[in-house]
N, C-alpha and C positions, 0 to 999 in steps of 0.2 A: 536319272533326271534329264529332262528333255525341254526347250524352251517350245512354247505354243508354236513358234513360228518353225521349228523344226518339224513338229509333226505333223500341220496342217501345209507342209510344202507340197503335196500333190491334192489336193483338194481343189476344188473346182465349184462355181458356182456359191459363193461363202459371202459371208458379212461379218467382219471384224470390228467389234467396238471394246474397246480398252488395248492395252499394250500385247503385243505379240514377244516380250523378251521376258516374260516371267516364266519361271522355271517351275515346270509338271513334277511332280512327287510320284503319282501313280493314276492311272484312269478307272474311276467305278461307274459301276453300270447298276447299283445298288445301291442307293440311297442312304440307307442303314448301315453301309461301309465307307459314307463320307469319312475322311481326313485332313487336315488342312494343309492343304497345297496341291491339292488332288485336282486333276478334271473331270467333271459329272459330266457323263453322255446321259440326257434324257432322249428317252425313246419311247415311239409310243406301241405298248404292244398289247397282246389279244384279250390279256384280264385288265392290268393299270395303264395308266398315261404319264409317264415320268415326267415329263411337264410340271405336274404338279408338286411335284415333288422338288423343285428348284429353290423355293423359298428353305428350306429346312436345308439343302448341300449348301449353298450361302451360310447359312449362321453357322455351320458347322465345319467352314471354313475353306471351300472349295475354293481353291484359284482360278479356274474356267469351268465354262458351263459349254458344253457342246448344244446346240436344241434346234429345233425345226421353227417354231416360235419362240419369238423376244419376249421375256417375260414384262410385265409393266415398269417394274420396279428392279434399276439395272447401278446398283452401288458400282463406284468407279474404281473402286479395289479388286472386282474382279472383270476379267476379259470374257465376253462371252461371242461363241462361233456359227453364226445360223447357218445352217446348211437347207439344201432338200430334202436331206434323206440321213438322217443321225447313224443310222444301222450300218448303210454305206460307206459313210465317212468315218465310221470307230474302224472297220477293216483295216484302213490305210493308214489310221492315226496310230492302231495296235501296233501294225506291223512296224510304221517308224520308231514308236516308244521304244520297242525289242531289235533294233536297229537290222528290220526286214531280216529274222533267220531263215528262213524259206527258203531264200537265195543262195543260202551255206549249205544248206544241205540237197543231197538229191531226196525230192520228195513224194512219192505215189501215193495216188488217191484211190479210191475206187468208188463206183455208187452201184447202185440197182438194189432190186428188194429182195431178196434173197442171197446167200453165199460172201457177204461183204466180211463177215467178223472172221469165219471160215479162210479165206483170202488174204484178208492183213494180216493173220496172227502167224500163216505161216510163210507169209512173206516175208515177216521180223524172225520169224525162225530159221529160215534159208539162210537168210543177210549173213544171221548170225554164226552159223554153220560154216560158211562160207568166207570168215572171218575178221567180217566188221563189224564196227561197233553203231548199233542201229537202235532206233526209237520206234514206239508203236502207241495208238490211239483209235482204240477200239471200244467196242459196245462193252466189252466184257470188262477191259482194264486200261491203263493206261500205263507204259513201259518205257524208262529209261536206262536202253544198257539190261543190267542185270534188277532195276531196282521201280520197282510196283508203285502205283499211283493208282488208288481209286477210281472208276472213270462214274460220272455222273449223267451225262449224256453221250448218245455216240458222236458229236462231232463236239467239241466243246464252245462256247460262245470264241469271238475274235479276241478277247482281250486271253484269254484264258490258254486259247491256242497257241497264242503267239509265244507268250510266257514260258508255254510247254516245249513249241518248238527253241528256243534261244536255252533251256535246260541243256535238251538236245547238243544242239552246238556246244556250250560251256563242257560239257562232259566226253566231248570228243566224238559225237555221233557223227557220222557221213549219210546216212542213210533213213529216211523215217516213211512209214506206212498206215496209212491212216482212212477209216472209215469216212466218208462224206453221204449225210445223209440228204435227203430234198428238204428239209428243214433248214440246213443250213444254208442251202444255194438261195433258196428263198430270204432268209433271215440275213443274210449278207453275213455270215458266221467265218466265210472264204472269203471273202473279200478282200484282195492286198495281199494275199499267198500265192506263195509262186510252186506252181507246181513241174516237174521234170515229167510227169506219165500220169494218165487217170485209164480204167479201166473201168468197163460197162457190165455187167453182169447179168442181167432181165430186169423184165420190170412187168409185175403180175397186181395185180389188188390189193392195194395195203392206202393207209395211208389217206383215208381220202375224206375223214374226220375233218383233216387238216386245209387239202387241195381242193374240198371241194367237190371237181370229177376227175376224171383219169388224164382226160386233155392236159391240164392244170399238172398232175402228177407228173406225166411226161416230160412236160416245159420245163419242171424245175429239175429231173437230172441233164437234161440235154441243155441245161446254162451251165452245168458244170463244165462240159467240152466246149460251149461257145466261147467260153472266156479263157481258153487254153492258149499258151502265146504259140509259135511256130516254131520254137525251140522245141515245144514238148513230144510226147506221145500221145496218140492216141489208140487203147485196143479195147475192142468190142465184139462180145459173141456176138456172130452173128447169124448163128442160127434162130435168136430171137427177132422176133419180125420187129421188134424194135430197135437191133440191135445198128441198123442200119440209118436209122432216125438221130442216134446220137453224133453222127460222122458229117451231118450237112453242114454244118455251117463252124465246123471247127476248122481252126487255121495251124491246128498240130498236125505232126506226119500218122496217116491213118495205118491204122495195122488191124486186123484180124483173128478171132481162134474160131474152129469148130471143129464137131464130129460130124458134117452131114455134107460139109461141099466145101470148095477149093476155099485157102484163107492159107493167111502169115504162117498160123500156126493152126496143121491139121492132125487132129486126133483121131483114134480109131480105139475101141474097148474089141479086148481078146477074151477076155473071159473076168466076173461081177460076184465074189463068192464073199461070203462071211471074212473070208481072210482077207481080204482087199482089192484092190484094181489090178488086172493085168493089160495095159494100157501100148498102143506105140504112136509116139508123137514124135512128127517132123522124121519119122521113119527110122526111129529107134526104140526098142521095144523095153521097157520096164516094169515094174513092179512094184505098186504103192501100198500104204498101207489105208487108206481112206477107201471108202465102200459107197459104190451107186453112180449114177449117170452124173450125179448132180457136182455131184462130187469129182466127174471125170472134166467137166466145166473149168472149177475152179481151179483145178492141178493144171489144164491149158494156160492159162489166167496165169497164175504163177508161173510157170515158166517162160510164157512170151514176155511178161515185163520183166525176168531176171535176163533174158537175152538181150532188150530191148538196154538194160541197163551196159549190157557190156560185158554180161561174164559169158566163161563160156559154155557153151550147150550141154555136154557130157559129164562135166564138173558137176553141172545145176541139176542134172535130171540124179546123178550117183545121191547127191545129198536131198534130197526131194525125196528118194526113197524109203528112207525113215523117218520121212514127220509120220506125225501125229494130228489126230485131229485135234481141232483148238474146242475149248472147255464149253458144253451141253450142247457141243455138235454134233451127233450121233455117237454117243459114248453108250459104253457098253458094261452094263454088268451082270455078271453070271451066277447064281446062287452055286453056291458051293454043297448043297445037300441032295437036289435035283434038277440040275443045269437047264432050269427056267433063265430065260435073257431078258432083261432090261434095258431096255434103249432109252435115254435121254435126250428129247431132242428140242431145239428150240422154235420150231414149226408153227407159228403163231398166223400163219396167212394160208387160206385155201390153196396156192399153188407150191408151198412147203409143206403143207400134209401130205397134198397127195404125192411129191416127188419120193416122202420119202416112205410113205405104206407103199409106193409102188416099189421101191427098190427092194423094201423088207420082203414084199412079196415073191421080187425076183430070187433074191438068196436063200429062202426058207428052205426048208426040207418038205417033203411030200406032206408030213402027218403032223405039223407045228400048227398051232393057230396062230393068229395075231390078235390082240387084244389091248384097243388102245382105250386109253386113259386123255381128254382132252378137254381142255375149256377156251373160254375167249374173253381177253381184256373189259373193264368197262372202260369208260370215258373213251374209247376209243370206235372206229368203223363199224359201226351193228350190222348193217347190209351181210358182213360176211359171214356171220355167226350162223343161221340156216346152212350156208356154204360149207363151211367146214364140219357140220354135223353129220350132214350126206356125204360128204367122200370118208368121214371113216368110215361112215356104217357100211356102203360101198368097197372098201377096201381091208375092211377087219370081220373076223370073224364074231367077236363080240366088242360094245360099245361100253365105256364108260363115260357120262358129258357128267364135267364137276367144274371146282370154280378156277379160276385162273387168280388172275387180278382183280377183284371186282372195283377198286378203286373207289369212289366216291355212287356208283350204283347199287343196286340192288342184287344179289347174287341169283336171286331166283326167275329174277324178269331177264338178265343173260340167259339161264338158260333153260327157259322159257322159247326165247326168240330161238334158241339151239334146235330145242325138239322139235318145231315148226321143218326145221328139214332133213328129219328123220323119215324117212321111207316109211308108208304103214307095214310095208312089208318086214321091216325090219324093228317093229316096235318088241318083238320079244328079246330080242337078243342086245338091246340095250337098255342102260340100266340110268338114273340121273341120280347121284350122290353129291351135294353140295360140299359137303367138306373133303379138300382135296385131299387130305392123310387117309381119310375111311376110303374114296373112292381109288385110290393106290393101292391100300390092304385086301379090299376086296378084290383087285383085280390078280394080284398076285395067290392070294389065300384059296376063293372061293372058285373062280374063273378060270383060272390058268393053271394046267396042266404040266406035268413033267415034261421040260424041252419048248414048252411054248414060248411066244415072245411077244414081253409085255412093253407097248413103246407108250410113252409118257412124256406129252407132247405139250410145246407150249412158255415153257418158263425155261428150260434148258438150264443154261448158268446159276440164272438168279437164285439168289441163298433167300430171297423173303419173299412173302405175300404180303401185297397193298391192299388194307378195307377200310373205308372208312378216314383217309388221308394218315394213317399210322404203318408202317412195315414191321412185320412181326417174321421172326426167324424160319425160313421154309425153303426145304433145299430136294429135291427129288431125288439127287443121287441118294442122300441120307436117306429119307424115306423107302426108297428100294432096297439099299440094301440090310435093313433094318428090316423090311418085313422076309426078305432072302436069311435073315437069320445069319447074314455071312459076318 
């Protein structure tokens, strides 16, 4: 419990009417989870206007109302806080409620479109290895210590994070690693977190449902580093032509990774095999178990912020050696009757297909085909859906387009838009199955040869499929290896 006047002390630009010494129970962001004693932040966002919604957190007994607009009708039993910017101001409010855990811990961020979930998961595993007790907040799950949390979005709202981080704390954590997506830099999700290191990763096509155009997409991971204090870090590939775009106007100390030209932290690949990286960074040669360039990215990535942290180099690179990849990151599985391969991957955007049929390409054997299986989100970016049709067909020997997510669209107009950039050259060799379990079976059954490699791209982790606003059980490992007979 927190008086209004405690949590609104770094707030700025505000209108206070009723008493600032009544005492906050819990802050919703959810109408439906009024309580009494609660402060409602009404917000206004891209489907409702929480706005409206103030009449009903009143009767249901809210004790402050955070809002952009004073409602008409302002009962002197409760205090209500007008801001500019509600989304903004829950940041600072969260973080006070949870008495700023951010601060307690050391805390790394990471953004870009690709390699983030890859990066946290085995950042929290190093930590771990290494033997602290560390927190993770990722696309795939949510981790305290030893002990699993659902995760629902990859960054979670501010009230939610906060909460998560202060678990954190309570439980002994020193350490936490977490996904930041451009949703949240935009949504003020971060807002009132303190971060120790953020780290840049690329930034390729995705996303622009949301942003808009790519300008816009940019803007929003490059606020993650503007807002960085000068305590922090900053490290960014910067072989990405953007990678250098995130470093202007941050007042953190700037650090670098690459494999192409001088930087903080330089990589070199020795040899890219099925078995994994043979890699030498910062001019000591090791051996990982993670496969492909992309992959040689994100193990630079993890070792500059674990140096950046303060352990030390030799230690980090010895236990780095056996992670593992984090879950529908290019997993792997092998039929055990004719050592056909299955790859798992979460490749949902044209420049994660193609990194990773190019790498599968680079590791195959001379007489393997590849045969991918892929679809593309509804409610989501359509522009890319041509795009990623053409680089498998481009990069596999044969095609399967089926459904992904179709979410609240129609499965057949995705992919529809799909085969639009399908090469006519390559209309024989690919096939369109809308049901993703049949268009798996076939590719495995009917397609794919003894030793071939079937990558199945797209959903990675996820155990369901969205149609129609319902998730129904749908896991690709299962599926594979299910039709593997294994």
């Amino acid at each position: 419990m927190k008086t209004i006047s405690q949590l609104i002390t770094n707030i700025k630009s505000k209108t206070v009417v009723g008493t600032t010494e009544t005492q906050v129970s819990e802050l919703i962001i959810d109408s439906r989870k009024v309580t009494a004693g609660c402060m409602f932040v009404a917000m206004k966002g891209t489907q409702v206007d929480g706005h409206t919604f103030i009449p009903k957190a009143i009767e249901q007994g809210a004790a402050a109302i955070l809002c952009e607009n004073l409602p008409e009708v302002q009962p002197t039993a409760v205090t209500f806080i007008q801001v500019a910017d509600a989304a903004e101001s829950l940041g600072y409010i969260a973080a006070n409620f949870y008495d700023n855990p951010s601060e307690k811990l050391k805390l790394v961020g990471i953004t870009g479109t690709n390699g983030k979930t890859t990066t946290v998961t085995l950042l929290f595993r190093l930590f771990q290895a290494l033997g602290y007790r560390c927190g993770l907040i990722s696309t795939v799950q949510n981790q305290i210590d030893e002990e699993i949390i659902p995760s629902t979005h990859t960054t979670p709202d501010a009230v939610n994070l906060n909460k998560l981080l202060a678990e954190m704390v309570e439980a002994g954590c020193t350490h936490a690693f977490m996904e930041v997506s451009s949703h949240a830099v935009v949504q003020h999700r971060i807002t009132g977190v303190s971060f120790t290191g953020a780290i840049f990763s690329n930034i390729t096509h995705d996303h622009l449902d949301f942003h808009g155009t790519f300008e816009n997409y940019i803007k929003a991971k490059k606020g993650f580093f503007d807002a960085l204090p000068k305590t922090a870090f900053a490290l960014t590939n910067i072989d990405d032509r953007r990678g250098g775009v995130m470093l202007q106007n941050t007042k953190a100390s700037i650090n670098t990774y690459s494999l192409e030209t001088l930087a903080t932290v330089k990589g070199r690949i020795i040899a890219d095999s099925i078995y994994g990286l043979q890699m030498e960074i910062d001019g000591r040669e090791i051996h990982f178990q993670l496969i492909g360039t992309f992959n040689a990215y994100n193990l630079m990535a993890i070792y500059g912020a674990a140096v950046l942290l303060g352990e030390d180099k030799d230690e980090v690179l010895m236990q780095m050696s056996g992670l593992k990849t984090a879950p529908g990151r290019f997993e792997q599985i092998v039929s055990l009757k004719d050592q056909k391969v299955g790859i798992v991957d979460y490749a949902h955007t044209p420049d994660a297909l193609e990194n990773v049929l190019k790498t599968i390409n680079q590791i195959k054997d001379g007489n393997q085909q590849i045969i991918t299986v892929v679809g593309c989100g509804g409610n989501r970016d359509a522009t890319k859906r041509p795009i990623m049709a053409k680089i498998a067909c481009e990069l596999s020997n044969k095609v399967v387009l089926t459904s992904d997510n179709p979410r609240n669209e129609d499965p057949a107009e995705i992919l529809e838009q799909m085969r639009k950039g399908v090469p006519p050259i390559d209309f024989k060799k690919t096939k369109i199955i809308e049901d993703r379990k049949e268009a798996i079976l076939l590719a495995v059954n009917e397609l794919a040869q003894a030793g071939d490699i079937i990558l199945v791209a797209g959903k990675g982790h996820e155990n369901y499929q969205e149609i129609k606003g319902v998730k129904y059980h749908f896991d690709d490992k299962e599926i594979l290896a299910e039709a593997f007979g294994n």
